[in-house]
N, C-alpha and C positions, 0 to 999 in steps of 0.2 A: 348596645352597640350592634350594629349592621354586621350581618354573616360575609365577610368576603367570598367572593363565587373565586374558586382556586383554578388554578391550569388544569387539564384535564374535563372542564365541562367546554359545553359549547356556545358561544354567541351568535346571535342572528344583528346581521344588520340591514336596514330597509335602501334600498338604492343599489344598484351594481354600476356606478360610475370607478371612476378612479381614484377618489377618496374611499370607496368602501375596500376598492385592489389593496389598498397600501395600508387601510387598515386591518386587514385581512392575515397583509404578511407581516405585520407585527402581531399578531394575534394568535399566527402561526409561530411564530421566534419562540413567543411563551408558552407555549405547548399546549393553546387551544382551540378546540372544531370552530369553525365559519360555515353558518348557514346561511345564504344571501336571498331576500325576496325583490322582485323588482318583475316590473312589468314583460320587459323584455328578457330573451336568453340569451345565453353564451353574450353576458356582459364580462365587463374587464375584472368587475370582482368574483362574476361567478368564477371564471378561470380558475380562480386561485381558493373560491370555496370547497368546502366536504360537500356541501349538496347544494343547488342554485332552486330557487322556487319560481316560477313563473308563473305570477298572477295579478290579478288588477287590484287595484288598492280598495275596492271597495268587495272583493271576493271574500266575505265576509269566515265563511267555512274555512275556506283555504289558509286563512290569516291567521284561525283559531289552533289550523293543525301545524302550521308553523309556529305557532308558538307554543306549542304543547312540546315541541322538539331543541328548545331552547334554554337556558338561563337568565339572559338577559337580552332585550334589543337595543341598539343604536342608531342613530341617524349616519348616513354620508349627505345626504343633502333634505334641502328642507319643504320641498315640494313636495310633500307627501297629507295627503289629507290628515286633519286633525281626529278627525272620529276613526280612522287605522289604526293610531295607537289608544285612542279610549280604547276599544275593543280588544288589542295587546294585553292592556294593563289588567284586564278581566283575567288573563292567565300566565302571566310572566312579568319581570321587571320592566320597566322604558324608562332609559336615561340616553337625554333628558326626556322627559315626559309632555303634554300635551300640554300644558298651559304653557312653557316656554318654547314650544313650535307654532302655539296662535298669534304670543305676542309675534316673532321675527318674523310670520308671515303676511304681516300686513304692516305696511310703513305709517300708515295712523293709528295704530295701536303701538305700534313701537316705538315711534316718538312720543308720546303719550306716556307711554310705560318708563321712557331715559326720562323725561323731565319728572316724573314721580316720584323717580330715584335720587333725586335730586343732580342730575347730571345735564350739562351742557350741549344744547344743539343746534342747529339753525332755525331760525321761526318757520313755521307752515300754519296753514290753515287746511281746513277738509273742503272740498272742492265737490258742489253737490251740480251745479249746473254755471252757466256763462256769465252770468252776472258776478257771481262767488270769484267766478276768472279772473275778471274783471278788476272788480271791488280787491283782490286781494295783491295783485301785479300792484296797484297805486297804493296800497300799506307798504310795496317792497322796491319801492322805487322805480315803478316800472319793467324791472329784472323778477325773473324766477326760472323754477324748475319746474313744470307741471309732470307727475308721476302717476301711473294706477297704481292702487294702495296693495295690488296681490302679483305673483308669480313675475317678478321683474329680476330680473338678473345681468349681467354682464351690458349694462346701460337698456337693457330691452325695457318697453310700457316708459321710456322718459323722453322728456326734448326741453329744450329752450325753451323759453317763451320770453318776448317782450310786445308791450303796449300798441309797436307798432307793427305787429305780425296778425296775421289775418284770423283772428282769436274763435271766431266762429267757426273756421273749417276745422282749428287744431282742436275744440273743445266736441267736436262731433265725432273725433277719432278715439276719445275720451267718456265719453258722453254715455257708454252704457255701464260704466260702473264706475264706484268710487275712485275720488283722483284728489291728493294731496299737492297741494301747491307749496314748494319750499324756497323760501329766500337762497339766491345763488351767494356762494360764502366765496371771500377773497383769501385763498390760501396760499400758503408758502409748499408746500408737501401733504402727503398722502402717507400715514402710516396704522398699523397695524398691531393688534394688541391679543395675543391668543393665552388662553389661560385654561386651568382644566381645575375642576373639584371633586372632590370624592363624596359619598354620603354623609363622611364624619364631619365635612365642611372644612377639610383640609384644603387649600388654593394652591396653585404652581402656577406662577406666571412668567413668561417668558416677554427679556426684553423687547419689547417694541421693533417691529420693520417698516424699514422704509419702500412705499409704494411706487412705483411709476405705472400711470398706465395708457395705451395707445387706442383710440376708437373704444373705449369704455371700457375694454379688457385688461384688465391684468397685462400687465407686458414684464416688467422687471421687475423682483422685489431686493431687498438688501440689508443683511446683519450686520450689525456695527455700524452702520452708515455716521460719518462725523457730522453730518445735519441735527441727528437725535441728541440733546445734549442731554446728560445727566439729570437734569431739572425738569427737561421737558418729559425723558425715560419714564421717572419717579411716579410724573404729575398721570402720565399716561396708562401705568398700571395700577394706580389708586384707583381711575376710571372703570379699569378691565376689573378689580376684587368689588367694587360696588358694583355692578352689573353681577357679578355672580352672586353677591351675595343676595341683593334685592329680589332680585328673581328664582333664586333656590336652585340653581341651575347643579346639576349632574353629570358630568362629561366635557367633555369639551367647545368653549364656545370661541369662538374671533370677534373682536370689538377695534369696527376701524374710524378712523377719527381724520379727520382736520386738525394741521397747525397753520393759524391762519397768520394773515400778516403783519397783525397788531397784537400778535403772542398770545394767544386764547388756544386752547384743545374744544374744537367741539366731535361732538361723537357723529360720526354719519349714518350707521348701519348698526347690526349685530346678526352674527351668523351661528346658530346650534349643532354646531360640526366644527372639525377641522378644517383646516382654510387654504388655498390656492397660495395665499402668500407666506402661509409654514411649512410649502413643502422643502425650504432648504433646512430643516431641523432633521431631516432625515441625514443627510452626511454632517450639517453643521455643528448640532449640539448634542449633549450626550445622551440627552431622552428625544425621540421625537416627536411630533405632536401625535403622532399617529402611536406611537405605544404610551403615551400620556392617556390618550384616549380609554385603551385596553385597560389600563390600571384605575384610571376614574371608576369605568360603568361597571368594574369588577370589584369597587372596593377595595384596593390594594394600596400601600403607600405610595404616591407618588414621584415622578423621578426628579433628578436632576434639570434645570433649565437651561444650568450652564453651558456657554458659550465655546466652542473648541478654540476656533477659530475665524475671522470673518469672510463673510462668504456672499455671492449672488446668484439667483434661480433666475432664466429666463426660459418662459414659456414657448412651448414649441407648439405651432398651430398649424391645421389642415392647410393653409394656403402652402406650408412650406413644401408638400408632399409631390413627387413628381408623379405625373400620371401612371407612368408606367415605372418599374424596378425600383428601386431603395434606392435611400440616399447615402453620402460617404461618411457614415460615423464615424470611420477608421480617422481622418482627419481630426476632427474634433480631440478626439478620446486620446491622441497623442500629446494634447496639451498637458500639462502638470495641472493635478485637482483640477481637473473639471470629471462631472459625475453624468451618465446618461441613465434616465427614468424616462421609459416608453411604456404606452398605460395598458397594451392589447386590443385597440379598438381597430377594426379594417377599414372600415372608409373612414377619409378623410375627408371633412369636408372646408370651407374657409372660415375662419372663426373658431372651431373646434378645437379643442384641448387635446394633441394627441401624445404630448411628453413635456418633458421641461430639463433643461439641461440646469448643473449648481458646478458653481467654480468656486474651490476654496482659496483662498489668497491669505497672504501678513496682512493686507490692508484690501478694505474693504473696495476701495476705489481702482485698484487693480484686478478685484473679483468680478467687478461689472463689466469694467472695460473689455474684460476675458472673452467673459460671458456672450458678450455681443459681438465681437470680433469674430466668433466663433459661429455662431447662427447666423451673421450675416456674410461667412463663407460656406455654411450650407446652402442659403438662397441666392451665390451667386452660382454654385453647383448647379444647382436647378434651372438655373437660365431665367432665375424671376427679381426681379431686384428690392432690395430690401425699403419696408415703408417706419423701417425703427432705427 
Protein backbone atom coordinates (compact mmCIF):
# COMPACT_ATOMS: atom_id res chain seq x y z
CA UNK A 1 0.00 0.00 0.00
CA UNK A 2 1.17 3.54 -0.95
CA UNK A 3 2.78 5.74 2.05
CA UNK A 4 0.23 8.59 2.21
CA UNK A 5 2.46 12.12 2.17
CA UNK A 6 0.62 13.66 5.52
CA UNK A 7 -0.07 17.45 6.29
CA UNK A 8 3.02 18.90 7.34
CA UNK A 9 5.09 18.05 4.04
CA UNK A 10 5.06 20.17 1.27
CA UNK A 11 3.61 20.13 -2.39
CA UNK A 12 4.81 21.78 -5.56
CA UNK A 13 2.55 22.49 -8.29
CA UNK A 14 3.60 23.37 -11.98
CA UNK A 15 1.74 26.59 -13.24
CA UNK A 16 0.94 29.74 -11.08
CA UNK A 17 -2.57 30.51 -12.78
CA UNK A 18 -5.62 30.32 -10.70
CA UNK A 19 -6.21 26.83 -10.56
CA UNK A 20 -2.83 26.28 -8.93
CA UNK A 21 -4.20 29.80 -6.27
CA UNK A 22 -7.11 27.71 -5.27
CA UNK A 23 -5.29 24.71 -5.09
CA UNK A 24 -2.81 26.14 -2.98
CA UNK A 25 -5.43 27.34 -0.49
CA UNK A 26 -6.81 24.19 0.00
CA UNK A 27 -3.52 22.78 0.58
CA UNK A 28 -3.12 25.37 2.86
CA UNK A 29 -6.71 24.66 4.99
CA UNK A 30 -4.74 21.02 5.50
CA UNK A 31 -1.86 22.28 6.80
CA UNK A 32 0.44 21.88 3.85
CA UNK A 33 3.66 23.98 2.24
CA UNK A 34 2.95 25.18 -1.50
CA UNK A 35 5.99 25.49 -3.66
CA UNK A 36 4.79 26.94 -7.22
CA UNK A 37 7.17 26.84 -10.31
CA UNK A 38 6.07 28.52 -13.38
CA UNK A 39 7.56 30.63 -15.80
CA UNK A 40 6.50 33.91 -14.75
CA UNK A 41 6.56 35.64 -11.01
CA UNK A 42 4.24 37.05 -8.61
CA UNK A 43 1.62 34.66 -10.35
CA UNK A 44 -1.89 34.34 -8.64
CA UNK A 45 -0.59 31.00 -7.01
CA UNK A 46 2.64 32.21 -6.17
CA UNK A 47 0.78 34.88 -3.78
CA UNK A 48 -0.40 32.43 -1.86
CA UNK A 49 2.71 29.90 -1.98
CA UNK A 50 5.63 29.38 0.78
CA UNK A 51 8.16 29.94 -2.02
CA UNK A 52 7.27 30.84 -6.00
CA UNK A 53 10.18 29.43 -8.38
CA UNK A 54 10.68 31.29 -11.48
CA UNK A 55 11.83 29.38 -14.26
CA UNK A 56 11.56 28.00 -17.79
CA UNK A 57 10.23 24.59 -18.29
CA UNK A 58 12.96 23.41 -19.76
CA UNK A 59 15.60 24.82 -17.01
CA UNK A 60 16.48 21.62 -16.36
CA UNK A 61 18.80 22.15 -12.94
CA UNK A 62 16.32 24.40 -11.73
CA UNK A 63 13.40 21.79 -11.92
CA UNK A 64 15.75 19.12 -10.38
CA UNK A 65 16.09 21.70 -7.25
CA UNK A 66 12.55 22.20 -7.07
CA UNK A 67 11.95 19.00 -6.78
CA UNK A 68 14.49 18.01 -4.26
CA UNK A 69 12.22 20.57 -2.07
CA UNK A 70 9.07 18.81 -2.59
CA UNK A 71 6.86 15.65 -1.88
CA UNK A 72 4.87 15.54 -4.67
CA UNK A 73 4.08 17.62 -7.88
CA UNK A 74 0.82 18.48 -9.51
CA UNK A 75 -0.48 20.05 -12.50
CA UNK A 76 -2.98 23.37 -12.54
CA UNK A 77 -2.91 23.41 -16.25
CA UNK A 78 -1.63 21.19 -18.87
CA UNK A 79 0.64 23.24 -21.03
CA UNK A 80 3.55 22.27 -19.51
CA UNK A 81 6.12 20.07 -21.57
CA UNK A 82 6.13 16.37 -21.19
CA UNK A 83 9.95 15.80 -20.67
CA UNK A 84 9.49 18.51 -17.19
CA UNK A 85 7.91 15.98 -15.49
CA UNK A 86 9.92 12.94 -16.89
CA UNK A 87 12.80 14.80 -15.40
CA UNK A 88 10.45 15.51 -11.93
CA UNK A 89 9.69 11.81 -11.59
CA UNK A 90 13.73 11.26 -11.53
CA UNK A 91 13.34 12.81 -7.89
CA UNK A 92 9.80 13.25 -6.49
CA UNK A 93 6.28 11.93 -7.20
CA UNK A 94 4.07 13.43 -10.40
CA UNK A 95 0.54 12.97 -10.16
CA UNK A 96 -0.66 12.74 -12.65
CA UNK A 97 2.35 11.71 -14.49
CA UNK A 98 3.55 12.16 -18.06
CA UNK A 99 1.91 9.65 -19.97
CA UNK A 100 -1.56 11.02 -19.09
CA UNK A 101 -0.22 14.93 -19.83
CA UNK A 102 0.84 13.32 -23.62
CA UNK A 103 -2.23 11.81 -24.09
CA UNK A 104 -4.65 15.41 -23.17
CA UNK A 105 -2.06 17.18 -24.89
CA UNK A 106 -2.69 16.31 -28.21
CA UNK A 107 -6.43 15.94 -29.52
CA UNK A 108 -5.29 12.93 -31.88
CA UNK A 109 -3.94 11.04 -29.28
CA UNK A 110 -6.75 11.79 -27.16
CA UNK A 111 -9.21 10.77 -29.23
CA UNK A 112 -7.38 7.81 -29.99
CA UNK A 113 -6.72 7.05 -26.47
CA UNK A 114 -11.16 7.68 -25.52
CA UNK A 115 -11.97 5.25 -28.36
CA UNK A 116 -9.46 2.70 -26.96
CA UNK A 117 -11.14 2.91 -23.84
CA UNK A 118 -13.89 2.00 -25.39
CA UNK A 119 -15.68 5.35 -25.03
CA UNK A 120 -17.77 7.40 -27.34
CA UNK A 121 -16.72 10.39 -29.54
CA UNK A 122 -17.17 12.33 -32.68
CA UNK A 123 -15.37 10.79 -35.81
CA UNK A 124 -12.04 12.65 -36.91
CA UNK A 125 -9.56 11.92 -38.91
CA UNK A 126 -5.57 13.35 -38.76
CA UNK A 127 -5.27 16.07 -41.19
CA UNK A 128 -1.68 15.85 -42.72
CA UNK A 129 -2.23 18.23 -45.77
CA UNK A 130 -5.36 19.62 -48.20
CA UNK A 131 -6.38 16.86 -49.93
CA UNK A 132 -6.80 14.94 -46.28
CA UNK A 133 -9.05 18.52 -45.88
CA UNK A 134 -10.82 17.77 -48.41
CA UNK A 135 -11.28 14.05 -48.75
CA UNK A 136 -12.40 14.12 -44.95
CA UNK A 137 -15.13 17.37 -44.92
CA UNK A 138 -16.97 14.80 -47.89
CA UNK A 139 -16.82 11.55 -45.33
CA UNK A 140 -18.63 14.37 -42.78
CA UNK A 141 -20.94 15.78 -45.01
CA UNK A 142 -19.38 18.61 -45.99
CA UNK A 143 -19.31 20.12 -42.11
CA UNK A 144 -16.40 19.86 -39.72
CA UNK A 145 -14.05 21.18 -37.19
CA UNK A 146 -10.66 21.58 -38.44
CA UNK A 147 -8.31 21.86 -35.01
CA UNK A 148 -4.32 21.77 -34.38
CA UNK A 149 -3.75 18.61 -32.40
CA UNK A 150 -1.41 20.76 -29.63
CA UNK A 151 -1.85 23.92 -27.17
CA UNK A 152 -5.58 24.84 -28.18
CA UNK A 153 -7.63 26.02 -25.48
CA UNK A 154 -10.67 28.35 -24.83
CA UNK A 155 -11.72 27.59 -28.84
CA UNK A 156 -8.06 28.91 -29.78
CA UNK A 157 -5.91 26.66 -33.09
CA UNK A 158 -10.07 25.82 -34.08
CA UNK A 159 -12.70 27.09 -36.73
CA UNK A 160 -15.27 25.89 -38.93
CA UNK A 161 -14.95 24.63 -41.98
CA UNK A 162 -17.24 23.66 -44.80
CA UNK A 163 -16.87 22.41 -48.49
CA UNK A 164 -17.66 25.83 -49.44
CA UNK A 165 -15.05 27.98 -47.65
CA UNK A 166 -11.93 28.69 -49.33
CA UNK A 167 -10.02 25.42 -47.90
CA UNK A 168 -6.78 26.28 -49.29
CA UNK A 169 -6.21 29.72 -47.27
CA UNK A 170 -7.74 27.90 -44.02
CA UNK A 171 -5.46 24.86 -44.47
CA UNK A 172 -2.25 27.14 -44.94
CA UNK A 173 -3.18 28.75 -41.55
CA UNK A 174 -3.00 24.95 -40.45
CA UNK A 175 -0.48 23.63 -42.61
CA UNK A 176 2.69 23.72 -40.35
CA UNK A 177 1.57 21.13 -38.07
CA UNK A 178 -0.60 18.53 -37.22
CA UNK A 179 -4.46 19.27 -37.59
CA UNK A 180 -7.26 16.88 -36.70
CA UNK A 181 -10.48 17.17 -38.54
CA UNK A 182 -13.57 16.36 -36.30
CA UNK A 183 -17.26 15.86 -37.53
CA UNK A 184 -19.29 18.86 -35.92
CA UNK A 185 -21.68 17.01 -33.41
CA UNK A 186 -25.50 18.27 -33.09
CA UNK A 187 -26.00 18.69 -29.53
CA UNK A 188 -28.44 19.43 -26.92
CA UNK A 189 -25.97 20.75 -23.83
CA UNK A 190 -22.51 21.11 -22.78
CA UNK A 191 -21.69 19.23 -19.64
CA UNK A 192 -19.10 18.25 -17.45
CA UNK A 193 -17.69 15.34 -15.45
CA UNK A 194 -14.65 15.87 -12.79
CA UNK A 195 -13.53 12.99 -10.86
CA UNK A 196 -10.51 12.45 -8.71
CA UNK A 197 -8.42 9.00 -7.77
CA UNK A 198 -6.13 8.30 -5.33
CA UNK A 199 -3.00 5.67 -5.80
CA UNK A 200 -5.11 2.83 -4.18
CA UNK A 201 -7.51 3.43 -7.20
CA UNK A 202 -10.22 4.72 -4.93
CA UNK A 203 -12.58 7.31 -7.54
CA UNK A 204 -14.83 10.26 -6.26
CA UNK A 205 -16.97 11.57 -8.86
CA UNK A 206 -18.89 14.27 -8.77
CA UNK A 207 -22.19 14.85 -10.41
CA UNK A 208 -22.16 16.13 -13.76
CA UNK A 209 -22.28 20.23 -14.74
CA UNK A 210 -24.03 21.81 -17.05
CA UNK A 211 -21.86 23.92 -19.46
CA UNK A 212 -22.88 27.23 -21.22
CA UNK A 213 -20.39 28.75 -23.11
CA UNK A 214 -20.08 32.35 -24.94
CA UNK A 215 -17.18 32.91 -27.89
CA UNK A 216 -15.68 29.36 -26.86
CA UNK A 217 -15.17 30.43 -23.31
CA UNK A 218 -16.59 29.01 -20.57
CA UNK A 219 -19.25 31.59 -19.70
CA UNK A 220 -21.89 29.72 -17.08
CA UNK A 221 -21.55 26.50 -15.51
CA UNK A 222 -24.62 24.82 -13.31
CA UNK A 223 -25.29 22.16 -10.39
CA UNK A 224 -28.26 20.37 -10.27
CA UNK A 225 -29.17 21.70 -13.59
CA UNK A 226 -32.87 19.72 -14.38
CA UNK A 227 -31.43 19.23 -18.02
CA UNK A 228 -29.08 16.43 -16.33
CA UNK A 229 -31.48 13.65 -15.68
CA UNK A 230 -30.64 10.84 -13.60
CA UNK A 231 -29.88 8.56 -16.54
CA UNK A 232 -27.99 10.67 -18.39
CA UNK A 233 -25.92 11.69 -14.60
CA UNK A 234 -25.41 7.89 -14.20
CA UNK A 235 -24.40 7.27 -17.92
CA UNK A 236 -22.03 10.40 -17.55
CA UNK A 237 -19.94 9.34 -14.75
CA UNK A 238 -19.50 5.77 -15.78
CA UNK A 239 -17.63 7.81 -18.77
CA UNK A 240 -15.65 9.90 -16.09
CA UNK A 241 -14.59 6.12 -13.80
CA UNK A 242 -13.52 4.59 -17.37
CA UNK A 243 -11.29 7.47 -18.25
CA UNK A 244 -9.71 7.26 -14.99
CA UNK A 245 -9.51 3.95 -14.77
CA UNK A 246 -8.00 3.24 -18.37
CA UNK A 247 -5.62 5.71 -18.26
CA UNK A 248 -4.30 5.14 -14.48
CA UNK A 249 -4.86 8.64 -13.79
CA UNK A 250 -3.66 10.27 -10.25
CA UNK A 251 -5.37 13.33 -9.08
CA UNK A 252 -7.72 15.03 -10.56
CA UNK A 253 -9.06 15.00 -13.99
CA UNK A 254 -12.33 16.84 -15.91
CA UNK A 255 -14.19 14.77 -18.73
CA UNK A 256 -16.50 17.00 -20.75
CA UNK A 257 -18.92 15.59 -23.01
CA UNK A 258 -21.77 16.21 -25.53
CA UNK A 259 -25.61 15.21 -24.99
CA UNK A 260 -26.44 15.23 -28.32
CA UNK A 261 -29.81 15.43 -29.74
CA UNK A 262 -30.68 11.96 -30.57
CA UNK A 263 -29.68 10.96 -26.74
CA UNK A 264 -26.00 9.83 -27.20
CA UNK A 265 -22.96 11.20 -24.59
CA UNK A 266 -20.07 11.72 -26.57
CA UNK A 267 -16.89 12.67 -24.92
CA UNK A 268 -15.26 15.96 -26.31
CA UNK A 269 -12.07 16.65 -24.35
CA UNK A 270 -10.28 15.58 -21.02
CA UNK A 271 -8.35 17.76 -18.90
CA UNK A 272 -5.39 16.47 -16.11
CA UNK A 273 -6.46 19.16 -13.56
CA UNK A 274 -9.17 20.76 -11.94
CA UNK A 275 -11.52 22.39 -14.21
CA UNK A 276 -12.93 26.00 -14.81
CA UNK A 277 -16.37 24.57 -14.63
CA UNK A 278 -15.75 22.93 -10.77
CA UNK A 279 -14.91 26.06 -9.56
CA UNK A 280 -18.57 26.08 -8.01
CA UNK A 281 -17.63 22.97 -5.66
CA UNK A 282 -15.64 25.38 -3.72
CA UNK A 283 -18.94 26.95 -1.97
CA UNK A 284 -21.35 24.19 -3.51
CA UNK A 285 -20.25 20.95 -2.23
CA UNK A 286 -18.76 19.61 0.59
CA UNK A 287 -15.17 18.58 -0.82
CA UNK A 288 -14.06 20.83 -3.54
CA UNK A 289 -12.34 19.78 -6.44
CA UNK A 290 -9.65 21.69 -5.37
CA UNK A 291 -9.11 19.86 -1.90
CA UNK A 292 -10.12 16.61 -3.90
CA UNK A 293 -7.09 17.31 -5.54
CA UNK A 294 -4.84 17.77 -2.29
CA UNK A 295 -6.12 14.46 -0.92
CA UNK A 296 -5.82 12.34 -4.44
CA UNK A 297 -1.96 13.32 -5.12
CA UNK A 298 -1.45 12.91 -1.19
CA UNK A 299 -2.87 9.59 -0.95
CA UNK A 300 -5.45 10.39 1.49
CA UNK A 301 -9.09 9.12 1.50
CA UNK A 302 -11.07 11.01 -0.57
CA UNK A 303 -13.96 13.52 0.31
CA UNK A 304 -17.42 13.75 0.01
CA UNK A 305 -18.98 14.83 -3.64
CA UNK A 306 -22.01 15.63 -2.05
CA UNK A 307 -24.09 18.18 -3.24
CA UNK A 308 -25.09 21.11 -0.57
CA UNK A 309 -27.04 22.84 -2.40
CA UNK A 310 -27.66 23.96 -6.11
CA UNK A 311 -25.77 26.48 -7.49
CA UNK A 312 -24.20 28.67 -10.63
CA UNK A 313 -20.58 30.02 -11.29
CA UNK A 314 -20.20 32.70 -13.85
CA UNK A 315 -17.05 33.86 -15.03
CA UNK A 316 -15.85 37.11 -14.66
CA UNK A 317 -13.60 38.32 -17.60
CA UNK A 318 -11.00 41.26 -18.28
CA UNK A 319 -13.47 42.87 -20.71
CA UNK A 320 -15.49 43.40 -17.59
CA UNK A 321 -12.76 45.66 -15.89
CA UNK A 322 -12.91 49.46 -16.01
CA UNK A 323 -9.86 51.10 -17.07
CA UNK A 324 -9.28 52.99 -14.30
CA UNK A 325 -10.63 52.20 -10.25
CA UNK A 326 -12.67 48.91 -9.22
CA UNK A 327 -15.57 48.00 -9.79
CA UNK A 328 -18.93 47.96 -7.29
CA UNK A 329 -18.66 44.45 -5.55
CA UNK A 330 -20.41 46.00 -2.83
CA UNK A 331 -23.73 45.54 -5.08
CA UNK A 332 -23.29 42.17 -5.96
CA UNK A 333 -22.27 40.68 -2.62
CA UNK A 334 -25.56 42.18 -1.21
CA UNK A 335 -27.39 39.56 -3.05
CA UNK A 336 -28.20 36.30 -0.68
CA UNK A 337 -25.53 33.35 -1.74
CA UNK A 338 -23.68 34.81 -4.19
CA UNK A 339 -19.94 34.18 -3.50
CA UNK A 340 -17.01 36.61 -4.99
CA UNK A 341 -13.49 34.53 -5.99
CA UNK A 342 -10.99 37.13 -7.48
CA UNK A 343 -7.81 35.26 -8.84
CA UNK A 344 -4.87 38.28 -7.90
CA UNK A 345 -4.04 38.88 -11.47
CA UNK A 346 -3.41 42.92 -12.27
CA UNK A 347 -4.05 43.34 -15.74
CA UNK A 348 -6.91 42.74 -17.25
CA UNK A 349 -7.10 41.90 -20.34
CA UNK A 350 -10.44 40.73 -22.78
CA UNK A 351 -11.04 37.29 -22.69
CA UNK A 352 -9.04 36.67 -19.55
CA UNK A 353 -10.06 34.80 -16.44
CA UNK A 354 -9.94 37.41 -13.75
CA UNK A 355 -12.76 35.91 -11.04
CA UNK A 356 -15.89 34.14 -11.17
CA UNK A 357 -18.72 34.90 -9.16
CA UNK A 358 -21.21 31.35 -7.68
CA UNK A 359 -24.72 32.01 -6.39
CA UNK A 360 -26.12 29.33 -4.24
CA UNK A 361 -30.01 29.14 -4.69
CA UNK A 362 -33.10 25.98 -3.76
CA UNK A 363 -33.12 25.78 -7.41
CA UNK A 364 -30.74 25.69 -9.73
CA UNK A 365 -32.43 27.90 -12.19
CA UNK A 366 -32.75 30.69 -9.90
CA UNK A 367 -28.88 30.24 -9.21
CA UNK A 368 -28.24 31.27 -12.76
CA UNK A 369 -30.66 33.68 -13.23
CA UNK A 370 -28.77 35.27 -10.12
CA UNK A 371 -25.83 34.90 -11.36
CA UNK A 372 -26.24 36.75 -14.47
CA UNK A 373 -28.37 39.35 -13.28
CA UNK A 374 -25.56 40.16 -11.24
CA UNK A 375 -22.52 40.53 -13.62
CA UNK A 376 -24.67 42.04 -16.05
CA UNK A 377 -25.15 44.92 -13.50
CA UNK A 378 -21.41 45.05 -13.03
CA UNK A 379 -20.96 45.76 -16.88
CA UNK A 380 -23.69 48.19 -16.82
CA UNK A 381 -21.51 49.76 -13.96
CA UNK A 382 -18.92 49.89 -16.30
CA UNK A 383 -20.52 51.71 -19.02
CA UNK A 384 -20.02 48.45 -21.32
CA UNK A 385 -22.98 46.55 -22.24
CA UNK A 386 -23.41 42.96 -21.66
CA UNK A 387 -22.62 40.32 -24.72
CA UNK A 388 -24.09 37.26 -22.24
Amino acid sequence: MTQAILPGATLGVLGGGQLGRMFAIAARRLGYGIHVYAPEGYSPAGQIADREWSGAWNDFARLKEFARRVQVVTLEFENVPVETLRVLEEFTLVRPGPTVLEVAQNRLREKTALRDCGLPTADFIAVHSLDHLRTGLQSFGNLGILKTTSWGYDGKGQRDVTAADDLAEIWSLFEKGEAILEQRVDFEFELSVIAARNPAGDIACYDPILNRHSHHILDVSIAGAAEITPVIAAQAKEIALTVMTCLNVVGVLCVELFFTRDGRLLVNEIAPRPHNSGHLTIDAHITSQFEQQVRAVCGLPLGSTELRQPAAMANLLGDLWPSRGNLDWEAGLRQPGMKLHLYGKEVARPGRKMGHLTCLAKESLHAETTVRQVRDALHRMNGKSTSH
